[in-house]
N, C-alpha and C positions, 0 to 999 in steps of 0.2 A: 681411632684414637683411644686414648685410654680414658677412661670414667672411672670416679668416686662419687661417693656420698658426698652431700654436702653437711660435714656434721651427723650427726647420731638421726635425724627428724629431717632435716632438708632433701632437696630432691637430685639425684643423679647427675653429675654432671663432665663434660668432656675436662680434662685436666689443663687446658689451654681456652680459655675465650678471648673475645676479640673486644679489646676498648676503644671506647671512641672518643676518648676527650678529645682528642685531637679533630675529630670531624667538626666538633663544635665552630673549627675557622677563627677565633679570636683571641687565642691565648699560644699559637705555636705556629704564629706564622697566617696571615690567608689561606683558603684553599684553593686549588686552582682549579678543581673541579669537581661539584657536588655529584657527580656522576661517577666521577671516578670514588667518592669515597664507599660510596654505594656501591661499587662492583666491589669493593677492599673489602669491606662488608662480608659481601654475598659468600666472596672467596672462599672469608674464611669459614659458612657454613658448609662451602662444599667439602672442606678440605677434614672436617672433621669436629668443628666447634661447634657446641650444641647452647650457646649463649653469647649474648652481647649484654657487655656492661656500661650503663652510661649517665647521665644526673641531668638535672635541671639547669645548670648551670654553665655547662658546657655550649657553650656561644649562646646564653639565655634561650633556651631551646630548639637551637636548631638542630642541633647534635641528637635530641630526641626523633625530630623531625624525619630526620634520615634514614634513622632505626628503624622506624616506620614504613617507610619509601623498600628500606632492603629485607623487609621482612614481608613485604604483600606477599601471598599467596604462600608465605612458606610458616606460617604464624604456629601451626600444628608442629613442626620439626627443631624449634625454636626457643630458649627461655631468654624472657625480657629482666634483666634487672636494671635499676634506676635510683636516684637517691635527691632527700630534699636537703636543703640546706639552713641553716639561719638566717637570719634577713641581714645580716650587713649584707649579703651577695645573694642570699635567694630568697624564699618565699618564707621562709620563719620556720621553728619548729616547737612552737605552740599548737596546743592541740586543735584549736582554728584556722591555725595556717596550713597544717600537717596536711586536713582534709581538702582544703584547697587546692593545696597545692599538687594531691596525688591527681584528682580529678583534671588537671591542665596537665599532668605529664601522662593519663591514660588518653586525653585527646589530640596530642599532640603524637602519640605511639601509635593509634591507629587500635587500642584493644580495649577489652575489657577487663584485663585484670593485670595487677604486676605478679609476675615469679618472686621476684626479693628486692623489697622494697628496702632502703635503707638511710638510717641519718649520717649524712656527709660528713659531720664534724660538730662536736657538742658546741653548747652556748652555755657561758657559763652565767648568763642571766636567767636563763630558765631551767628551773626544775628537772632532771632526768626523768624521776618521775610520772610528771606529768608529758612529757613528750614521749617514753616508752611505753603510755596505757594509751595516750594517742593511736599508736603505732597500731599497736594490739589490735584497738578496734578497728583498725584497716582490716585485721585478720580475720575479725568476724564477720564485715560484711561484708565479705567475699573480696574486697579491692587488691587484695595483696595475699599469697600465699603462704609467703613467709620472708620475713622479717630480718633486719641485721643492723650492722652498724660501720661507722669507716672510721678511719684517725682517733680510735677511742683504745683507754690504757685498761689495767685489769680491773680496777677501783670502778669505772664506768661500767665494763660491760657486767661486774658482778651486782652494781644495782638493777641494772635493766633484766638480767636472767633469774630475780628476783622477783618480777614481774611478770614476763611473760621469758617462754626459749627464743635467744640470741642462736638464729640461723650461722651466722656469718661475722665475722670481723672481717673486713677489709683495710689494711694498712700496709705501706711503702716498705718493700721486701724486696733485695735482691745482692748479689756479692759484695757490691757496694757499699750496702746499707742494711745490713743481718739483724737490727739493735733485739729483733722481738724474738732470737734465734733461739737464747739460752732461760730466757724468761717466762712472755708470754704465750712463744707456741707449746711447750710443754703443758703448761694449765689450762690454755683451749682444749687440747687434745685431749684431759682427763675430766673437761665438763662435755664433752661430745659436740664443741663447739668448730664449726669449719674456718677455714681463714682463705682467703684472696689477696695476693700479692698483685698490690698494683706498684707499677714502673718496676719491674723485676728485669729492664733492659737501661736501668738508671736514667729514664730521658734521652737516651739516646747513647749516653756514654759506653755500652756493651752490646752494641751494633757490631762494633768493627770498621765502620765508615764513617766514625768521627777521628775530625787530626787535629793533633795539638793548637793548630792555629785558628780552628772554627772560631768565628763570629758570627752571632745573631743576629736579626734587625728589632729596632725595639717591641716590634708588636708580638716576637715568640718572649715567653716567660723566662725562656733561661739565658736575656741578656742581662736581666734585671736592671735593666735603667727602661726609664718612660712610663709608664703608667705600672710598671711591674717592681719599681724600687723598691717600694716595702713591703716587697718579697724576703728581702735581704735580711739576716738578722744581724743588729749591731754587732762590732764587731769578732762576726763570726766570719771563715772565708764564705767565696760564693760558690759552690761548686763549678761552676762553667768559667770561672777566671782562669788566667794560662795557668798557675804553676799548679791548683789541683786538679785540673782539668790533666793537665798533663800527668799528675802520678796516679790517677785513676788510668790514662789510656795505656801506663806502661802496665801496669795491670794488667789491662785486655789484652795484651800484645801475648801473654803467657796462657792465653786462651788458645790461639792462631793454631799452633800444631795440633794439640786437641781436636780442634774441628774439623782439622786438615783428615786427622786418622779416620773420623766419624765419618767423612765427607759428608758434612752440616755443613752453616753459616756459624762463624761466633756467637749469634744474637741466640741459636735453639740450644749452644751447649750451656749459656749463661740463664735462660728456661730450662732445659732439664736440671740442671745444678740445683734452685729455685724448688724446681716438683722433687725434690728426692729429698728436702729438708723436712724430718719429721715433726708433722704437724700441719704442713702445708697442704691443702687441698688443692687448689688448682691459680695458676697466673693469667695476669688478665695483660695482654700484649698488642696494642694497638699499630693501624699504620693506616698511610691512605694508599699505598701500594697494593694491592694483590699481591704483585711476587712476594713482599716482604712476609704478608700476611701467611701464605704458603708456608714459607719455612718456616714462620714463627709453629706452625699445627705441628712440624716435626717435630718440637720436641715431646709433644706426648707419642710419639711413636719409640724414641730411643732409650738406651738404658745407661747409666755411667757404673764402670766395676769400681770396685774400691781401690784399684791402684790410681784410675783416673780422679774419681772424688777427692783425692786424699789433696792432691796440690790445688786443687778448686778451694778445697776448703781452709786451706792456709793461707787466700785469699782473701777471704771475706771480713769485710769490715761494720 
């Protein structure tokens, strides 16, 4: 599979890892089998991914848990990233929480150290500040190699790279949903700052195996009703209601012969699409499938020419 830098200072990585929110079990459904996510996992280290991405929050640690479970004996061949959150939903990201909280997701991981440690989503009660000299000192005493951030805009990550090097930005990239396309991947790119696209398979919508008529059960996120309502932003649509639901999958429908010619699945031509956007380092594409996991690794194997790019990219929204 194909490797970049992570950023100008970060460390090597395969162009495709495997996310685990979804192994977490509590926000997309049950899982039906801890064993099964664990071989989805493994998959995808065999298949080429040299990383799992995953947070504290994701099923309040079990999603850590697992990562652990699927990384025995192969800890060496492997990079762990992880991320704390604010305390409405995680551990804080005060510089007392910070250390706490890395220390229960290094025990919960099974290691001694994180690859890339990162803040899940600022608070705007607390100081950047003092949560990215937090961070830092993760860096020095050895808990964390290096450092990032997720759901943060250019204003944020230019305080924190003030402080110490911002590894990584992680935020929601994919045909769907391009916003940081013409913005802030260019300005990452010219501070040697990497970027991860998470849901660059939009939740499910650039699978190819969603149909206009999917319905959720309230316990996956994207019914938003039941404990997930104020998910919703007033009145904004929801993405997974019928009628955007449905001009998002007429969408993917102009994916199908594409992938047809590649002989891929839609979900690796809508990741390569994804890896070939400059500035993008690598997409982070989970499942609790194997198979699925599989051909997600293909797309760091494929290339798209510019006749094929061209109609991808008069897609993207």
């Amino acid at each position: 599979m194909e490797q970049r830098s992570l950023g100008t200072s970060g460390p090597g990585v395969s162009v495709v890892g495997y996310g685990s929110w979804e192994a977490g079990g509590d926000e997309w459904g049950p899982n039906s089998s801890d064993r099964r996510v664990v071989e989805a996992m493994q998959a995808g280290l065999d298949a080429g991914m040299t990383w799992i991405d995953t947070a504290e929050v994701y099923g309040k640690g079990v999603s850590e848990q697992l990562v652990g479970r699927a990384l025995e004996g192969r800890r060496d061949g492997a990079l762990v990233f992880t991320k704390v959150a604010p305390d409405d939903e995680g551990s804080g990201i005060r510089p007392e929480q910070i250390g706490r909280a890395i220390d229960a997701s290094l025990a919960r991981l099974g290691v001694d150290h994180i690859d890339l440690y990162q803040v899940h989503w600022p608070d705007d009660d607390v100081p950047l500040e003092e949560t990215w000299g937090a961070m830092a000192g993760l860096v020095s005493a050895g808990k964390a190699r290096f450092i990032g951030v997720s759901n943060f805009n250019r204003r944020q990550v230019e305080v924190c790279q003030a402080i110490h090097p911002v590894a990584s930005v992680q935020n929601e990239f994919s045909i769907l949903s391009a916003g940081d396309r013409d913005g802030l991947l260019p300005w990452l790119a010219e501070q040697g700052i990497g970027y991860l696209a998470y849901s660059p398979l939009a939740a499910g919508r650039l699978t190819g195996s969603m149909a206009a008529g999917t319905r959720f059960s309230d316990d996956d996120w994207r019914s938003g009703r039941g404990r997930f309502a104020d998910w919703r932003e007033e009145g904004e649509e929801w993405g997974f209601d019928p009628e955007p639901l449905a001009r998002d999958l007429a969408k993917v429908e102009q994916l199908r012969p594409i992938a047809q010619q590649l002989g891929v699945d839609v979900a690796t031509v809508a990741l390569r699409w994804a890896l070939e956007q400059p500035g993008v380092t690598a997409v982070i594409a989970g499942s609790r499938s194997a198979e699925h996991t599989r051909a997600n690794a293909r797309a760091g194997e494929i290339e798209l020419d510019a006749d094929t790019r061209g109609p991808l990219d008069a897609l993207a929204g």
